[in-house]
N, C-alpha and C positions, 0 to 999 in steps of 0.2 A: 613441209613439216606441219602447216596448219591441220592437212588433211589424216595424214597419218602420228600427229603425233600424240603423246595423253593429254588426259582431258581428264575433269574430275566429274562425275557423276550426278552429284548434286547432296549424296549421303555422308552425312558426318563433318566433319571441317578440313577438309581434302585441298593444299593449295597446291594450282598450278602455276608457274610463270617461267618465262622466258629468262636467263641468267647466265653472264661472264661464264667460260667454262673452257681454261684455254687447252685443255689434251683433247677437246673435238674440234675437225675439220673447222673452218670458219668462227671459231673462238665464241660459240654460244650454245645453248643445248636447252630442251625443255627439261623444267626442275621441279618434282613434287615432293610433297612435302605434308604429313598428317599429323592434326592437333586434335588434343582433348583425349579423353580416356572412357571405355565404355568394358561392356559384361559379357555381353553377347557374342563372344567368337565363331562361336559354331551356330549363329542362326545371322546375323549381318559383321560385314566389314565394310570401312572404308576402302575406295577402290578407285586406280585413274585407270582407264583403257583408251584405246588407239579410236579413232573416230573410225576408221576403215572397217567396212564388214568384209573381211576372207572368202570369198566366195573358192578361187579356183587358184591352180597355181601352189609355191614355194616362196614362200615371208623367212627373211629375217630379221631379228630382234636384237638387239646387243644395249643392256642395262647396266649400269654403274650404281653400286649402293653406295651411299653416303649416309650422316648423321650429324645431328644438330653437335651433341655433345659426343667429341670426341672422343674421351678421356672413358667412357662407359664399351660396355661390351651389347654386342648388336641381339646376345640373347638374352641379357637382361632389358635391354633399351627397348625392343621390338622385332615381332619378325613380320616377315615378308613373304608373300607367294607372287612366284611368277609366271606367266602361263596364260591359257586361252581357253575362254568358253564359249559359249551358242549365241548365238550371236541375239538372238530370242530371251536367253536368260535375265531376268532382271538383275540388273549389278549388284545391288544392293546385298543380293545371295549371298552368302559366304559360301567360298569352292568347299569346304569342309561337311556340309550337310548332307545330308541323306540325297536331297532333292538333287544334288549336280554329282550323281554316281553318271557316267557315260554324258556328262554336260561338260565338265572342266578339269582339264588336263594341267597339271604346274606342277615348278620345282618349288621347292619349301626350304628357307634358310635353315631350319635348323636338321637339313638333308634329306635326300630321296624325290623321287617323284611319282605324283599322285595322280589316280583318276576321281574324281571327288573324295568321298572322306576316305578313301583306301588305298593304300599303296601300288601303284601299278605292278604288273607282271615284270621281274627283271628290271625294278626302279630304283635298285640301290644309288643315289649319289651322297658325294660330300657334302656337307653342309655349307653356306656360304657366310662371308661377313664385309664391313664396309671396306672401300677402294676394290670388291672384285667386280669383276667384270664379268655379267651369265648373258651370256649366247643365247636364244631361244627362237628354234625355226619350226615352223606348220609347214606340211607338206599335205595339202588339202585332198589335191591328185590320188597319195599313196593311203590317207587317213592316218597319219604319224605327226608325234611332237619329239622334239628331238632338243635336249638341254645339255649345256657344257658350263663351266667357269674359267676362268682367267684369274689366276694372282700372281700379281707383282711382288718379288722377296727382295730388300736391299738387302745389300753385302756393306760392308766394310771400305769394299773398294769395287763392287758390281753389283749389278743386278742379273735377278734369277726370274724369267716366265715360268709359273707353272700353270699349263692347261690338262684340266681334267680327262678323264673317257665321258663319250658322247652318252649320254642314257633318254631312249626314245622309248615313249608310250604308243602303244596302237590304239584305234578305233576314235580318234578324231572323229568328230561330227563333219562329212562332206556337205554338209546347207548349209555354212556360213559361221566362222567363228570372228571372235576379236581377241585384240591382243590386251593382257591386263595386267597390274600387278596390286594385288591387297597388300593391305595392313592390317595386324592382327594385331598390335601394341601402338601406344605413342612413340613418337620419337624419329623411327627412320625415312629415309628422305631416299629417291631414286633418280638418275638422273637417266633420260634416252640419250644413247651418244652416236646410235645409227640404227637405221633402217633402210631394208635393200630387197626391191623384187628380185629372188635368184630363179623367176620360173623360167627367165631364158636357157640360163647356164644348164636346170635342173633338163629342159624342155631336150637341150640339143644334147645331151647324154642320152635318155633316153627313145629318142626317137634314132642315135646309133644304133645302140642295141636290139632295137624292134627290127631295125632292117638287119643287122646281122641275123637273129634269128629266122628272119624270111628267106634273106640268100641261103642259109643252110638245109630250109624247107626246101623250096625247090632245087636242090643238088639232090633230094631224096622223093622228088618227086609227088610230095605231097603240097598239094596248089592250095585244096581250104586252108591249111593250117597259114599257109605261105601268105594266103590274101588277110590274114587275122592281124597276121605279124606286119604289112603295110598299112595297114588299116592303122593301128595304134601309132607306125610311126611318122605317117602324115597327121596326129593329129598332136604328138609332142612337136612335134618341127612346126604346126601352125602357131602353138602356144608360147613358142619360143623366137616367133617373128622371123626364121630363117625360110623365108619363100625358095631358094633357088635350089635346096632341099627338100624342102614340101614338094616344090614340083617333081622330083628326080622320084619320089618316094610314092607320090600318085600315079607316075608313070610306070613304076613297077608294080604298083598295087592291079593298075589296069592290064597289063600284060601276064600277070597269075590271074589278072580272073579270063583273060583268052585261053590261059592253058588248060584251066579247071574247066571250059567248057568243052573246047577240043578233045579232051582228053592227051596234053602234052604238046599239039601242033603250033611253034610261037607264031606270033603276027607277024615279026619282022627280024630280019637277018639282025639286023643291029638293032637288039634289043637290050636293054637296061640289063639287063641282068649278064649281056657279054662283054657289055662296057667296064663292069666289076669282074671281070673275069670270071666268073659262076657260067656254067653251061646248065643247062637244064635239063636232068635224065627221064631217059623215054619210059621209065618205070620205077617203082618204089623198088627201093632196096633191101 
């Protein structure tokens, strides 16, 4: 948690601390919290970000808003951006500026999501307000941000989840982002309730898929495309720590590149690719 969790910047009066927090796992959570009142929206905000610089891989994020005063509304009280920028960008930036168009990617409480001061492509979301719950995951890999909410409805006599649709921005910066959330008003408070490498999970989907599309290369007798397709998926299966696939997946990468030289002739009877049941045609199709 020390490593990856917020931290306050050093701009504006940004508290962070550790605090009782009993709906997360081990009954504590890091808790921010911004004081004072200032003008400048759109040229600084206060801001906590994750100490971790993003280099590679799939982050997830999952943020709880909260607020001092209850009894207030989170768009009169303050809003909030959530989301990730360059890891090079000075914090101090407001994502809102000219200067972090293709720098910072967020979702914004009072809805939608941004690539700096402009609405992404296809960034309609909901608005959010305190006790939800927003999801926020970087896929460095793919160059995408990808945002969701969680809210809790009581009933009478149950309760209701509502989780939103996913809304992802392209063109993530691949050099290194962090994860952050501004404040653009006094007042609201956020709490981190998790954070989780998913680049294993993300890793061994697709480095499946990469070998699918290579077995289906070579059933068609195309070896470059078929060595492309191992190539990538020995290198999600490295990233995703699953060795005893990586090897399977090198082993096939090396037997399409026997084929692409022979012209079709395999190395060996029992080859990787009859083990999958894929035979390997003497010609394109």
């Amino acid at each position: 948690m020390k490593k990856k969790g917020l931290m306050g910047t050093g701009n504006w009066n940004v508290s962070v601390m550790q605090e009782a927090w009993p709906e997360v796992p081990g009954g504590f959570a890091v808790h921010s919290f911004v004081d004072g009142d200032w003008q400048h929206i759109l040229e600084i905000c206060p801001v906590v970000a994750s100490r971790q610089i993003l280099a590679t891989g799939k982050h997830l994020f999952r943020i709880q808003i909260k607020q001092r005063d209850r009894v207030s509304f989170l768009a009169m009280d303050g809003q909030i951006k959530i989301g990730f920028f360059e890891a090079e960008l000075d914090p101090k930036t407001s994502w809102m500026s000219e200067s972090c168009m293709d720098r910072a990617w967020y979702y914004r409480s009072l809805g939608n999501v941004y690539n700096g001061p402009r609405m992404a492509a296809d960034g309609f979301a909901p608005g959010f307000e305190p006790m939800d719950v927003i999801t926020a995951v970087v896929n460095i890999n793919e160059g995408t941000a990808t945002f969701s909410k969680k809210r809790v409805v009581t009933g009478p006599e149950s309760e209701r989840i509502l989780i939103s649709d996913e809304t992802t921005v392209e063109g993530v910066s691949t050099n290194g982002v962090r994860f952050g959330v501004q404040f653009e008003r006094e007042g609201p408070g956020v709490v981190l309730l998790d954070y989780e490498d998913v680049t294993a999970e993300d890793g061994h989907y697709r480095g499946e898929k990469w070998v699918g599309f290579g077995l289906s290369h070579i059933e068609r007798a195309e070896w470059a495309e078929a060595c492309e397709c191992f190539k990538k998926a020995v290198k999600h299966y490295h990233e995703a720590g699953e060795r005893v696939l990586r090897k399977e997946a090198a082993s096939m990468l090396e037997e399409a590149q026997q084929l692409l030289k022979s012209g079709g002739v395999e190395a060996a009877v029992n080859s990787p690719f009859r083990l999958r049941g894929v035979i390997p045609s003497s010609k394109k199709k």
